[in-house]
N, C-alpha and C positions, 0 to 999 in steps of 0.2 A: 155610210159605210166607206172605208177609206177604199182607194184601190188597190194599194199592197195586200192588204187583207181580203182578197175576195177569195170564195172556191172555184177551184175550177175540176171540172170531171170530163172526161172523153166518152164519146158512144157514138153511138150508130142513130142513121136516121130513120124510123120506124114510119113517121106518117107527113108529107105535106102537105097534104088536102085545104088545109084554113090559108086565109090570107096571111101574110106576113109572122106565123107562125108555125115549128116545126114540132113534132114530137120526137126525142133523144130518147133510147133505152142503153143507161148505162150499166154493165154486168161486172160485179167484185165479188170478191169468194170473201163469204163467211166460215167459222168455222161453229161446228151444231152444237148446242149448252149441252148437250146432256151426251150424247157420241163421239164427239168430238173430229169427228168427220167435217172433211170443207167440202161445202157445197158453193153452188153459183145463185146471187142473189140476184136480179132485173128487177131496176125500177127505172120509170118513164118518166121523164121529166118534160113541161112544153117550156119553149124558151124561144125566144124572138129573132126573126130572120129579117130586117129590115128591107132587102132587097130581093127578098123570093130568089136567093140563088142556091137557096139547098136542093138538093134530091133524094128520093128514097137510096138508102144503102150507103150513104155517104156518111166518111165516119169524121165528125165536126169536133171542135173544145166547144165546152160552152162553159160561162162563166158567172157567177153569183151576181144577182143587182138587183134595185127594188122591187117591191110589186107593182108589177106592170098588166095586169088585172086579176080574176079570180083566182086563178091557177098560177100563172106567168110569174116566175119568178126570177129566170133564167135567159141569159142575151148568147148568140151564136159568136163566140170568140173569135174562131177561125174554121177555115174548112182544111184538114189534114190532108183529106183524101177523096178523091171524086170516084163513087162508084162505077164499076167498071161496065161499058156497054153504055152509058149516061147518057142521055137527050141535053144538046148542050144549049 
């Protein structure tokens, strides 16, 4: 996978509990097949913190790359924003 070509999605950090792994819930509006009504869709994605410097509520990029085990699909880009109140 080239670099220029990866995905990248923004979200919030929902879980760090694991080692060197974080859980991302990123939220985009669908719009419904049949009402056509836009709703808000949350999917979770876990994706790798190399340095354990995420925290919960902190809202990171994270960016497309191999599988890096069962799940892991996903590397911690960058951190936008430290949530507020943060154990540093």
């Amino acid at each position: 996978m080239n670099k220029a070509n990866r995905k990248t999605l923004t979200g919030t950090v929902v879980s760090n509990k694991m080692d060197k792994t974080v859980v991302v819930a990123v939220t985009t509006a669908a719009k419904h097949g049949m009402y056509s009504k836009t709703i808000k869709v949350t999917n979770k994605y876990k994706a790798h913190d190399e340095k354990n410097e995420c925290g919960m509520g902190d809202k990171v990029m994270i960016e497309e790359c191999r599988p890096l085990s069962r799940e892991k699909r996903w590397n911690v880009a960058s951190i936008i924003e430290k949530a507020p109140g943060a154990m540093y």
